[in-house]
PDBQT receptor file of N, H, CA, C and O in Angstrom, charges set to zero:
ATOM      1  N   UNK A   1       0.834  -1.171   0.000  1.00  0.00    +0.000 N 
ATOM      2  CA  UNK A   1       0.000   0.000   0.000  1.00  0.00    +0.000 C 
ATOM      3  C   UNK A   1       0.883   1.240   0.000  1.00  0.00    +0.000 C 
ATOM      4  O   UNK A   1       1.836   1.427   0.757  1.00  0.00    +0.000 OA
ATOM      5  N   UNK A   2       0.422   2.100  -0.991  1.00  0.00    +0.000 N 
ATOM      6  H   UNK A   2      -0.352   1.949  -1.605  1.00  0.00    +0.000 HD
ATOM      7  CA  UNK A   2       0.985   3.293  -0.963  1.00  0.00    +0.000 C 
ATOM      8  C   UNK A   2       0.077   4.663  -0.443  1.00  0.00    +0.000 C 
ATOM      9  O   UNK A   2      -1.095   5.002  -0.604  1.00  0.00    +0.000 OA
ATOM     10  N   UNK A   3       1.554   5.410   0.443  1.00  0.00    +0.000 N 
ATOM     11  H   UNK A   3       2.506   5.134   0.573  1.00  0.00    +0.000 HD
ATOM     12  CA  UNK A   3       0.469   5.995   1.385  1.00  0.00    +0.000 C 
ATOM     13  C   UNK A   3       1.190   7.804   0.797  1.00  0.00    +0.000 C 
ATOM     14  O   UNK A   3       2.221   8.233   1.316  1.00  0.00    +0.000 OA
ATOM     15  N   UNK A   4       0.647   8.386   0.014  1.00  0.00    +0.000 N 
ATOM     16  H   UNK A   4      -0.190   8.039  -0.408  1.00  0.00    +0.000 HD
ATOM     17  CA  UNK A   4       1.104   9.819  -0.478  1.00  0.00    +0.000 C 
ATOM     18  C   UNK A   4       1.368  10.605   0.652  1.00  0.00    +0.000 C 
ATOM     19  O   UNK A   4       0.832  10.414   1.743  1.00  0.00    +0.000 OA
ATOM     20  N   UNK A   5       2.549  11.878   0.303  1.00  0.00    +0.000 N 
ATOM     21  H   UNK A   5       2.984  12.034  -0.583  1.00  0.00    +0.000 HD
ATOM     22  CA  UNK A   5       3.362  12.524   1.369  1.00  0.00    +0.000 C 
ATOM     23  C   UNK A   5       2.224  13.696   0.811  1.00  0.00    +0.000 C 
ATOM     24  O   UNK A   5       1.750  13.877  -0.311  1.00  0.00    +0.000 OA
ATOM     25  N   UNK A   6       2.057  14.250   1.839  1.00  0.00    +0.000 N 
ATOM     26  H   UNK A   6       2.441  14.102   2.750  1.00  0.00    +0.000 HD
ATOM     27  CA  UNK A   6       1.133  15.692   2.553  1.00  0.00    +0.000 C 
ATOM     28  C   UNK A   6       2.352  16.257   3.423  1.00  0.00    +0.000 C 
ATOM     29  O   UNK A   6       2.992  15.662   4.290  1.00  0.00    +0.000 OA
ATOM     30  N   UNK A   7       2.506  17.650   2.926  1.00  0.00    +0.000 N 
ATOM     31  H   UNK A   7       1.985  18.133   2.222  1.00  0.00    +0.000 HD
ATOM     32  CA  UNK A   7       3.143  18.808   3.521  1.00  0.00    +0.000 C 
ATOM     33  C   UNK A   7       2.114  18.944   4.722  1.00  0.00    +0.000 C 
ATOM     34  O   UNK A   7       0.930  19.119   4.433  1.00  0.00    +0.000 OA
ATOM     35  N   UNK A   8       2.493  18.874   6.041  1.00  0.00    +0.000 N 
ATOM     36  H   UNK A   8       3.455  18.732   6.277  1.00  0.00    +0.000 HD
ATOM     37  CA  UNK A   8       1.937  19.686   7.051  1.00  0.00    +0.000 C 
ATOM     38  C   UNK A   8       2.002  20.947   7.819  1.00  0.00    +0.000 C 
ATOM     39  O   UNK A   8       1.346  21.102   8.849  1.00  0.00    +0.000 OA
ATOM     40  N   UNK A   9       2.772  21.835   7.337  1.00  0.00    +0.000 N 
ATOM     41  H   UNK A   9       3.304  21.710   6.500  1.00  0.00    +0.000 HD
ATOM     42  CA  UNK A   9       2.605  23.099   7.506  1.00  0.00    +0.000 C 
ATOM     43  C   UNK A   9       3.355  23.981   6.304  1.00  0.00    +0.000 C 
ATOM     44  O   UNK A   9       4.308  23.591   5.629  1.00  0.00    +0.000 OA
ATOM     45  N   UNK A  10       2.666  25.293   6.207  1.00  0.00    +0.000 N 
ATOM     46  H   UNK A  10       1.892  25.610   6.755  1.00  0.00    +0.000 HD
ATOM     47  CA  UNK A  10       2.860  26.250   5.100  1.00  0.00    +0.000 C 
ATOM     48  C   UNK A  10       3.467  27.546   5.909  1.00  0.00    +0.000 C 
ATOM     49  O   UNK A  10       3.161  27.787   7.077  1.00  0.00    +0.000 OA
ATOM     50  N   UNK A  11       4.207  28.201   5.272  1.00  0.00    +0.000 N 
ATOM     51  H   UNK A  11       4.456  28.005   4.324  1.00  0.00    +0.000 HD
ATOM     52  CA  UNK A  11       4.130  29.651   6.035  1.00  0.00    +0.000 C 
ATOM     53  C   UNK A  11       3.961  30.324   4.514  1.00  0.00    +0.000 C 
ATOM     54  O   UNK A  11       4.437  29.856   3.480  1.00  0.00    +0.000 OA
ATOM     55  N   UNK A  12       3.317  31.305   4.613  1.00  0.00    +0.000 N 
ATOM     56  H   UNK A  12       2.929  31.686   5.453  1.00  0.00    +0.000 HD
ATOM     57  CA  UNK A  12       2.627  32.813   4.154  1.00  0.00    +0.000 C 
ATOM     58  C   UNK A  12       3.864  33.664   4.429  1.00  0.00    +0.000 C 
ATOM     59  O   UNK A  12       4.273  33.532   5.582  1.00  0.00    +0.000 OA
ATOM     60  N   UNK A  13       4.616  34.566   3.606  1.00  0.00    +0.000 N 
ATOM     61  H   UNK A  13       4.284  34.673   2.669  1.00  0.00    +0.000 HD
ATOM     62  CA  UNK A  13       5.715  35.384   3.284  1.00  0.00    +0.000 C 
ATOM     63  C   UNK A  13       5.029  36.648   2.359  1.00  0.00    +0.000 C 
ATOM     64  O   UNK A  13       5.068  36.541   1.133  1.00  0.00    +0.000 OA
ATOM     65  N   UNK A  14       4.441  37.767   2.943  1.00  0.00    +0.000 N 
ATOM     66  H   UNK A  14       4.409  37.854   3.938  1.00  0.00    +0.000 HD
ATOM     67  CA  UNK A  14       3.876  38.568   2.482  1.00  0.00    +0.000 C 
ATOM     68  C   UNK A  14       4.941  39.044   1.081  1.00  0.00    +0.000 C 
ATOM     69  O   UNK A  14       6.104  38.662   0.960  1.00  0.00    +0.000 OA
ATOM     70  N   UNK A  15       4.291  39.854   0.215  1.00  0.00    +0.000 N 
ATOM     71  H   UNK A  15       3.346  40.164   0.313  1.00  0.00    +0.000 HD
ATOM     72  CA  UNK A  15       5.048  40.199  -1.050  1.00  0.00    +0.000 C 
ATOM     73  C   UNK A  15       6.136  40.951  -0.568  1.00  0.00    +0.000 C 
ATOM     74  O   UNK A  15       7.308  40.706  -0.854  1.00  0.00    +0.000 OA
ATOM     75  N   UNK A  16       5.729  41.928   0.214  1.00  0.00    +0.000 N 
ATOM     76  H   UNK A  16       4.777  42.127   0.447  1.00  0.00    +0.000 HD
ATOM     77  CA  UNK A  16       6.546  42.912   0.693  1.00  0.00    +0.000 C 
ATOM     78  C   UNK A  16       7.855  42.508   1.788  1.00  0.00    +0.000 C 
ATOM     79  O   UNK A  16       8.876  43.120   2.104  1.00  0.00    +0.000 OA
ATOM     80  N   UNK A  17       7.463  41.586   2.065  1.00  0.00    +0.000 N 
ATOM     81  H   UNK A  17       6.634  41.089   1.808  1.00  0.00    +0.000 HD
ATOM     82  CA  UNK A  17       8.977  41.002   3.165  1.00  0.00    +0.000 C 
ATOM     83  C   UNK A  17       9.792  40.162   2.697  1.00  0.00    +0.000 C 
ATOM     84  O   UNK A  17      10.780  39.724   3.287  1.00  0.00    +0.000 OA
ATOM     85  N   UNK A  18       9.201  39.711   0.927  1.00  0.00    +0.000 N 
ATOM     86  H   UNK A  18       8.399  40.067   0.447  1.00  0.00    +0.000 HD
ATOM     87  CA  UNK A  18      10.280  38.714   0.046  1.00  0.00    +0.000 C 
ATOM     88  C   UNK A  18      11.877  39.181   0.280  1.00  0.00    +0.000 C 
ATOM     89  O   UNK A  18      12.805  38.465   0.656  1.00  0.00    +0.000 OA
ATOM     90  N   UNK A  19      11.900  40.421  -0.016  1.00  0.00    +0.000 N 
ATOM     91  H   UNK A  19      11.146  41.003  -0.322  1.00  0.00    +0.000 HD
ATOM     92  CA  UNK A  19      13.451  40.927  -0.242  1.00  0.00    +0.000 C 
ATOM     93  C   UNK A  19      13.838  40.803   0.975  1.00  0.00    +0.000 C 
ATOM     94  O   UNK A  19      14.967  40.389   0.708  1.00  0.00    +0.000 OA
ATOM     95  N   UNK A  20      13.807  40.834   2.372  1.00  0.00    +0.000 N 
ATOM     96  H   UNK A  20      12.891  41.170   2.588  1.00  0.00    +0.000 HD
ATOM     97  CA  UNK A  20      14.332  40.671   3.476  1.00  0.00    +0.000 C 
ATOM     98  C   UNK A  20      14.299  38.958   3.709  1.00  0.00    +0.000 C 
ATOM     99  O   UNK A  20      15.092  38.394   4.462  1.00  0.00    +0.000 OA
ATOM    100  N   UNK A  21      13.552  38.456   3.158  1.00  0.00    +0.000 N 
ATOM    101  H   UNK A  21      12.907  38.915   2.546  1.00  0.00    +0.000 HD
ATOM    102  CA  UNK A  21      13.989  36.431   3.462  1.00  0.00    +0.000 C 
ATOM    103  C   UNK A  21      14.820  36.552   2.572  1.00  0.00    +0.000 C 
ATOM    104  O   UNK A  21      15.676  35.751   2.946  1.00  0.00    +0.000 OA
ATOM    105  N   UNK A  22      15.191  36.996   1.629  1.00  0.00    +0.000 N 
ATOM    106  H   UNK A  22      14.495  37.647   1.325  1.00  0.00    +0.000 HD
ATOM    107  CA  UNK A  22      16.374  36.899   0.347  1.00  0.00    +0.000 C 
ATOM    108  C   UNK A  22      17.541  37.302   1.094  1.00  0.00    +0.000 C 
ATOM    109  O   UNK A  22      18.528  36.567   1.044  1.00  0.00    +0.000 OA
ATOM    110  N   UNK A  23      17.581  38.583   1.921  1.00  0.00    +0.000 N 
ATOM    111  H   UNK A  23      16.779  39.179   1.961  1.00  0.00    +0.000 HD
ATOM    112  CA  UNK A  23      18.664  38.382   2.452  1.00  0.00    +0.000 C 
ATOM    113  C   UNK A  23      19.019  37.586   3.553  1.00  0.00    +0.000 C 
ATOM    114  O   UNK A  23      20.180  37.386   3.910  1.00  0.00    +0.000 OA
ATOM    115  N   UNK A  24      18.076  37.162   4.053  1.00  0.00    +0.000 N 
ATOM    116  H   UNK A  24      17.133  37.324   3.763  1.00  0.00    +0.000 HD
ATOM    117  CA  UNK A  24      18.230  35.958   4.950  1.00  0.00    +0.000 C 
ATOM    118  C   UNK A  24      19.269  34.722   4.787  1.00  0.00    +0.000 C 
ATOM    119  O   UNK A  24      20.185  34.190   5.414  1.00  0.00    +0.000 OA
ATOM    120  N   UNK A  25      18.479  34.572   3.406  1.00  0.00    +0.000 N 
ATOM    121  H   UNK A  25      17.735  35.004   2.896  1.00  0.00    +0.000 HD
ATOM    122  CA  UNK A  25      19.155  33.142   2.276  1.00  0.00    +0.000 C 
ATOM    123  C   UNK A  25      20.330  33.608   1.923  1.00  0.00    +0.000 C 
ATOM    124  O   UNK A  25      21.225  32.803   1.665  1.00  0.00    +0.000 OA
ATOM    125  N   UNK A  26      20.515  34.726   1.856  1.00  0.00    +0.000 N 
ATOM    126  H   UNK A  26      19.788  35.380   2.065  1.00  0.00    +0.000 HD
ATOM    127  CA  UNK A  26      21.808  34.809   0.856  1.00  0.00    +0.000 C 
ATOM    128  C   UNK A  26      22.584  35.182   2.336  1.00  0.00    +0.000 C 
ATOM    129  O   UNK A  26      23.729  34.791   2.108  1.00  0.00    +0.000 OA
ATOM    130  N   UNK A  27      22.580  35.663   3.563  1.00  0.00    +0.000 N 
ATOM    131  H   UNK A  27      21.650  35.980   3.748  1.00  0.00    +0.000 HD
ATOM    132  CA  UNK A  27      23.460  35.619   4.631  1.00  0.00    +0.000 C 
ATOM    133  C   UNK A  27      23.484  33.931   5.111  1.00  0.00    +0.000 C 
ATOM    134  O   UNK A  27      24.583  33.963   5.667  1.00  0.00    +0.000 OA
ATOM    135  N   UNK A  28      23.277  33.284   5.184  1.00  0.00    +0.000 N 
ATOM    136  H   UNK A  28      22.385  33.259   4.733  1.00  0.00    +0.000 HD
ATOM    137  CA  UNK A  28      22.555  32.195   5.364  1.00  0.00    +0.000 C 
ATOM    138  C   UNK A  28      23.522  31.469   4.574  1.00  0.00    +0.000 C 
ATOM    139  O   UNK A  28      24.434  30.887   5.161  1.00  0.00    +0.000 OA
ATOM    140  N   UNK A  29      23.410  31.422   2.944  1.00  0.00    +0.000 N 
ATOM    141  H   UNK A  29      22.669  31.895   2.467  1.00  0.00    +0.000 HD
ATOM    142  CA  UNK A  29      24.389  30.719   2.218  1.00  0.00    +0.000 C 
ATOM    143  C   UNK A  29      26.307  31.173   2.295  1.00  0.00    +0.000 C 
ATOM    144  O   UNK A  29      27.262  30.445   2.025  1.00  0.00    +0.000 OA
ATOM    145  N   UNK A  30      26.298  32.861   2.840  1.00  0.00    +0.000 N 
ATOM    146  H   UNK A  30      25.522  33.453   3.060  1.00  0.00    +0.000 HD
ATOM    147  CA  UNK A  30      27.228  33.250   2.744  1.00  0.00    +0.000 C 
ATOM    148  C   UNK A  30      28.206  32.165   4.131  1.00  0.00    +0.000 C 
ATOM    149  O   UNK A  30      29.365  31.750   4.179  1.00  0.00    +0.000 OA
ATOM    150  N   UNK A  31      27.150  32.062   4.969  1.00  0.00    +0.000 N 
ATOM    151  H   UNK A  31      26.210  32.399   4.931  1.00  0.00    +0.000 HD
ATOM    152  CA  UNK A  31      28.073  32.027   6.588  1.00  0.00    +0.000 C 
ATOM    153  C   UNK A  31      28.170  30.474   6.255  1.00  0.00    +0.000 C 
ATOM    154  O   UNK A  31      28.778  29.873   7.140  1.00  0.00    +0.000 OA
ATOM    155  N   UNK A  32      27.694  29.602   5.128  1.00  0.00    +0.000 N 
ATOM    156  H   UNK A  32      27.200  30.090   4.409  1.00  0.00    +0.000 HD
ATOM    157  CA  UNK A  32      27.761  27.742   4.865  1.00  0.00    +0.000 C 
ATOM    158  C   UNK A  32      29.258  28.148   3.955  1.00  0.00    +0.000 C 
ATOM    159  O   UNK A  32      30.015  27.181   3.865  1.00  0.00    +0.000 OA
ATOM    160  N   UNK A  33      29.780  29.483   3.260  1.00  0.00    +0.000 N 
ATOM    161  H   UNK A  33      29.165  30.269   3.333  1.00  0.00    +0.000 HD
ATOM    162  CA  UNK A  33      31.040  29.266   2.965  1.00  0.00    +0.000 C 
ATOM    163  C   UNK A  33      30.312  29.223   0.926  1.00  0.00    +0.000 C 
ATOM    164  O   UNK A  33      31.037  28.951  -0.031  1.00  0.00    +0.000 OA
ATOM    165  N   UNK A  34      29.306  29.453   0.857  1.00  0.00    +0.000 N 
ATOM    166  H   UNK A  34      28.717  29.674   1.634  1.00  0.00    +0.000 HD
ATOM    167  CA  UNK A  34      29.021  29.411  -0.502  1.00  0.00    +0.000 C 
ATOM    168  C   UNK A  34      30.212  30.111  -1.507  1.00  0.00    +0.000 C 
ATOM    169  O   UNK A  34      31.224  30.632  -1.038  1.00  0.00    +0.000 OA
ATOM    170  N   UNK A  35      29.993  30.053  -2.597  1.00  0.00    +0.000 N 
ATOM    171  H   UNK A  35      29.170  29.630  -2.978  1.00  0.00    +0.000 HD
ATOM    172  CA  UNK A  35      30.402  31.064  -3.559  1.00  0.00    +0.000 C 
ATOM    173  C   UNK A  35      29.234  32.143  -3.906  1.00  0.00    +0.000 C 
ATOM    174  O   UNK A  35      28.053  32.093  -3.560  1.00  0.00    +0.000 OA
ATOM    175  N   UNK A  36      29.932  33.192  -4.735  1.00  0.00    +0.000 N 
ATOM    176  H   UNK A  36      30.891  33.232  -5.016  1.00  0.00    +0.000 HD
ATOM    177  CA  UNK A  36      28.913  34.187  -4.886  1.00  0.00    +0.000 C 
ATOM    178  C   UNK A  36      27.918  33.883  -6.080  1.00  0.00    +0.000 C 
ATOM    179  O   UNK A  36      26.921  34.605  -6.048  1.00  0.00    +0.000 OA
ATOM    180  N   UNK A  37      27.956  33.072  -7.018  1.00  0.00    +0.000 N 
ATOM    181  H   UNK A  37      28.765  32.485  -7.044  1.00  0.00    +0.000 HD
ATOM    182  CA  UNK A  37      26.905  32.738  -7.740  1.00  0.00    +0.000 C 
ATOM    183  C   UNK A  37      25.521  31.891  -6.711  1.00  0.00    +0.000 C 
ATOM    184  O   UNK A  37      24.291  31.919  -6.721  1.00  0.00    +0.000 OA
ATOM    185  N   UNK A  38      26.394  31.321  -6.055  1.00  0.00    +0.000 N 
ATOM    186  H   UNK A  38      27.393  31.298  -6.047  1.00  0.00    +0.000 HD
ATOM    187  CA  UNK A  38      24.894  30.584  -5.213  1.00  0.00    +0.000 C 
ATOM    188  C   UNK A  38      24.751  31.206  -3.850  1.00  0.00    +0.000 C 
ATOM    189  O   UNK A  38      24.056  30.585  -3.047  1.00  0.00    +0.000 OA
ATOM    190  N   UNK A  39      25.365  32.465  -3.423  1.00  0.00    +0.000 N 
ATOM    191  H   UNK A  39      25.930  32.969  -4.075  1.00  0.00    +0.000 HD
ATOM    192  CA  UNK A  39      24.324  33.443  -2.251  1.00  0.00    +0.000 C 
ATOM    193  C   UNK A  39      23.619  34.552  -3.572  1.00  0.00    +0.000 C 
ATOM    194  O   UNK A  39      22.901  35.492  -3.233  1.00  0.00    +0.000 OA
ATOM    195  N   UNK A  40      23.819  34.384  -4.501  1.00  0.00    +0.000 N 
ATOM    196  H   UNK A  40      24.402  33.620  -4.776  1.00  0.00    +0.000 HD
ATOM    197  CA  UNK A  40      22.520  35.243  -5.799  1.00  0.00    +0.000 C 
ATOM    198  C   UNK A  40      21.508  34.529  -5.959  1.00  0.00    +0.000 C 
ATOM    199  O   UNK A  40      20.393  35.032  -6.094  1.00  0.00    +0.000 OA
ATOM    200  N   UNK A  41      21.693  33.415  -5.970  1.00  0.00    +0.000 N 
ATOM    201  H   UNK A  41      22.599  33.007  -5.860  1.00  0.00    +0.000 HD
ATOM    202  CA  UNK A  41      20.766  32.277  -6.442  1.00  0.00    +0.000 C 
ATOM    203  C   UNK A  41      20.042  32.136  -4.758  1.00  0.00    +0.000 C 
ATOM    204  O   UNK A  41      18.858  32.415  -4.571  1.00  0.00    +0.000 OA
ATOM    205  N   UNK A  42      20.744  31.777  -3.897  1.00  0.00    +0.000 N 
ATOM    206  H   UNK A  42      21.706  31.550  -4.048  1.00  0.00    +0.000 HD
ATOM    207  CA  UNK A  42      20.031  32.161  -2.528  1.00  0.00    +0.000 C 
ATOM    208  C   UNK A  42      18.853  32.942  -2.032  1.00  0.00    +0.000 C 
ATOM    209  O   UNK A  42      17.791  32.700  -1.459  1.00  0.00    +0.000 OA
ATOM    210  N   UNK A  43      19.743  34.381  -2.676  1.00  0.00    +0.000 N 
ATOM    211  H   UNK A  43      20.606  34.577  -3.142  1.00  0.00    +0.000 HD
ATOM    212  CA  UNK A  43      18.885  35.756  -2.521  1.00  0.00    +0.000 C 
ATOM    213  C   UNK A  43      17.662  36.038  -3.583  1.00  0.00    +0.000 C 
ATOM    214  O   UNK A  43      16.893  36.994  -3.485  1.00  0.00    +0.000 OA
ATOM    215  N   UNK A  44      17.620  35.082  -4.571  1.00  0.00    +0.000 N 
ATOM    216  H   UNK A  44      18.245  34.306  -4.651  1.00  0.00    +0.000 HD
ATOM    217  CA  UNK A  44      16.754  35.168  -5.498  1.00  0.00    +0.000 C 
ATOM    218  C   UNK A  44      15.501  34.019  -5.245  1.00  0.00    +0.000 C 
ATOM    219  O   UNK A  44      14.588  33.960  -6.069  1.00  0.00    +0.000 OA
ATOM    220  N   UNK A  45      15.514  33.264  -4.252  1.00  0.00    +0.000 N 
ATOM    221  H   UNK A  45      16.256  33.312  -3.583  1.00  0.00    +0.000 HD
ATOM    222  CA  UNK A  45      15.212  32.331  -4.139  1.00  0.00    +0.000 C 
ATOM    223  C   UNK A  45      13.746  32.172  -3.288  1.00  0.00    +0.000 C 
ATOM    224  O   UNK A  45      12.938  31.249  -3.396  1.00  0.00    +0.000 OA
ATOM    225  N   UNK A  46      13.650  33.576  -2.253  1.00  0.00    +0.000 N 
ATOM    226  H   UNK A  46      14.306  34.325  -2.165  1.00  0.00    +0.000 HD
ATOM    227  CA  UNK A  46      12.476  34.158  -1.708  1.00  0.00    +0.000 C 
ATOM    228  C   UNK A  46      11.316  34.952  -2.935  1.00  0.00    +0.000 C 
ATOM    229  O   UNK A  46      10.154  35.315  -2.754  1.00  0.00    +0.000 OA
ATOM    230  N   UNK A  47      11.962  35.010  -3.875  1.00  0.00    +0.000 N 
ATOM    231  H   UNK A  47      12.906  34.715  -4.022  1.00  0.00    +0.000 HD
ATOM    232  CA  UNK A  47      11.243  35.916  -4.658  1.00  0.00    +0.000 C 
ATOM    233  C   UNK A  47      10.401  35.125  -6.133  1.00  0.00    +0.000 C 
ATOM    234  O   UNK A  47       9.989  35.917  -6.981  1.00  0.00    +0.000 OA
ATOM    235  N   UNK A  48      10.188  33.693  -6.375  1.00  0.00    +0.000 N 
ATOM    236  H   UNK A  48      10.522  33.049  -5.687  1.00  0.00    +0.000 HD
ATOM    237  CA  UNK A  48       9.762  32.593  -6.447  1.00  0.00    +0.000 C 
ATOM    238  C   UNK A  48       8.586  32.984  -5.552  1.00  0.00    +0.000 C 
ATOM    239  O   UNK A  48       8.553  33.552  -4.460  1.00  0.00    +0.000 OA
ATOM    240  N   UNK A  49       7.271  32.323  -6.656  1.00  0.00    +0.000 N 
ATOM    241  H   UNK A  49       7.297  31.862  -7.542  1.00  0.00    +0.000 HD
ATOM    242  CA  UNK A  49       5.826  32.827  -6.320  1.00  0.00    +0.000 C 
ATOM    243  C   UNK A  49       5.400  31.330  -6.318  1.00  0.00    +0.000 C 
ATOM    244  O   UNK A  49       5.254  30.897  -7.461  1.00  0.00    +0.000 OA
ATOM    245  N   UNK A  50       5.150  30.373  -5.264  1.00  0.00    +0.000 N 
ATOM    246  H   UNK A  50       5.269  30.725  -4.336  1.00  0.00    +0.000 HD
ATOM    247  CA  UNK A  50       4.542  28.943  -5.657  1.00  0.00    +0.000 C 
ATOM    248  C   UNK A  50       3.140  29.594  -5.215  1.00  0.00    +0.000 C 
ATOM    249  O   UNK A  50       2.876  30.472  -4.394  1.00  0.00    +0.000 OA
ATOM    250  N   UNK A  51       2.307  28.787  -6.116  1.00  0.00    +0.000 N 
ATOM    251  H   UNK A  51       2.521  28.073  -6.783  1.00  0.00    +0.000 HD
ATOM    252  CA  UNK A  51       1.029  29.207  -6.375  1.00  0.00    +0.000 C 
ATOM    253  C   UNK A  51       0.152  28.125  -6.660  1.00  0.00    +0.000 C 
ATOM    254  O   UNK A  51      -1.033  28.341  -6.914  1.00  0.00    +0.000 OA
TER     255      UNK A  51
């Protein structure tokens, strides 16, 4: 029997506070030692609309 995966919780990221989780991600990727193509890709990464 196969039993399908269900996400159990969502969070809501108003439009207006995208650019501040971007810098989140991209401080976030900086302090894991990233390179600078992937704290861009980080910082771009809040700003992605799933719908």
């Amino acid at each position: 029997m196969t039993v399908p995966l269900h996400p159990f919780r969502f969070v809501s990221v108003a439009t207006a506070q995208r650019p501040a989780l971007g810098e989140l991600f991209a401080r976030a990727a900086q302090r894991r030692g990233l390179d600078d193509t992937e704290v861009a890709a980080a910082r771009t990464t809040a700003q992605r609309c799933w719908r």
